[in-house]
N, C-alpha and C positions, 0 to 999 in steps of 0.2 A: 242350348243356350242361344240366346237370340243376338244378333250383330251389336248392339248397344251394351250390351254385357260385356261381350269384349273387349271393346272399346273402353267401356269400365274400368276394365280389368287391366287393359294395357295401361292407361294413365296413370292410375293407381301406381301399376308396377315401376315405370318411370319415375313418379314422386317419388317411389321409395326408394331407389335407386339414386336421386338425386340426394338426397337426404341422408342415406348412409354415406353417400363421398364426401357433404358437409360435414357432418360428423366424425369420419374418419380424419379429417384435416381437422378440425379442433381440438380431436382426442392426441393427434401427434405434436400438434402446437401447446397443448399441456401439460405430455411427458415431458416435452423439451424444457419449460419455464422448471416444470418439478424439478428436473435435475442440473438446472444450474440455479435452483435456491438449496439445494442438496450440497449442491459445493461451496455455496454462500458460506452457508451455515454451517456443511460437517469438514469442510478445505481443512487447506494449508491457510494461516492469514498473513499469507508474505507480499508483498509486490511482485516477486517473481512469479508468481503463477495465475495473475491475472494476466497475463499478457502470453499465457503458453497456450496455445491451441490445442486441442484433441489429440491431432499426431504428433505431437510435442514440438513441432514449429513453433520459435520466436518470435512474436510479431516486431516489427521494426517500428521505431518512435518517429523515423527519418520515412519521408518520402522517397520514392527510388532513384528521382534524379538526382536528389541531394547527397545519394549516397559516398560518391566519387569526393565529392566538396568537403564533407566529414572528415576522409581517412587521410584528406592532405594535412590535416589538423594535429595527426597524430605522430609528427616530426620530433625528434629531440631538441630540445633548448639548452646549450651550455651555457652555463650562467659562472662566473670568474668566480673563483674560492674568496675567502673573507675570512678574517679575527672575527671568531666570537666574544662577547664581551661574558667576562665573570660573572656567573648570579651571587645575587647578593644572598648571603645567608641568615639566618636570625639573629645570629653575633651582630655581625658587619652593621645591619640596621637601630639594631640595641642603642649597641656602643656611640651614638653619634645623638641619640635623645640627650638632654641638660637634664643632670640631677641633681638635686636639692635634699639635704638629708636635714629634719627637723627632728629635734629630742624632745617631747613634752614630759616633764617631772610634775611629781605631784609634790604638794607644798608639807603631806603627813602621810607617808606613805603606809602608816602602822593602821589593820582594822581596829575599833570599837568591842568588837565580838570576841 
């Protein structure tokens, strides 16, 4: 084989060598998409599991400084007791409509037939 061949041959070999690392990065970038339209489509369809990662970590909605800011938030509130007021029941409401009772008589109450 003459020096030019080789050279040939090395190139080549490089291109091809380039070419399968493209390839391998595409072919990994499209298992990935496949399995999470996988999950899309064969999931759970809750809100909760859009936000669970692989290792089953949480993702947070909060930023991590804000986190501190958040949990002051979650203090008890006493709030002073109260009378409830009575519900009204189907009676209670009835009873307070105006009724009107109308008799219509017929002038010959007897059929023909």
């Amino acid at each position: 084989m003459s020096e030019r061949d080789i050279q040939k041959l090395i190139s080549d070999h490089t291109a091809l060598q380039n070419e399968n690392t493209i390839l391998k990065e595409q072919l990994a970038l499209m298992q990935e998409q496949l399995e999470w339209f996988r999950k899309q489509f064969f999931g759970r369809k809750t809100e909760q599991t859009s936000v669970i990662m692989n290792e089953g970590t949480q993702l947070s909605m909060f930023p991590e400084e804000n986190v501190q800011a958040v949990s002051s938030f979650s203090e008890t509130i006493n709030v002073p007791a109260h009378q409830r007021k009575k519900k009204r029941t189907h009676d209670d409401w009835m009873s307070e409509l105006p009724v009107e009772e109308i008799l219509h008589r017929e002038d010959n109450p007897e059929c023909d037939k």
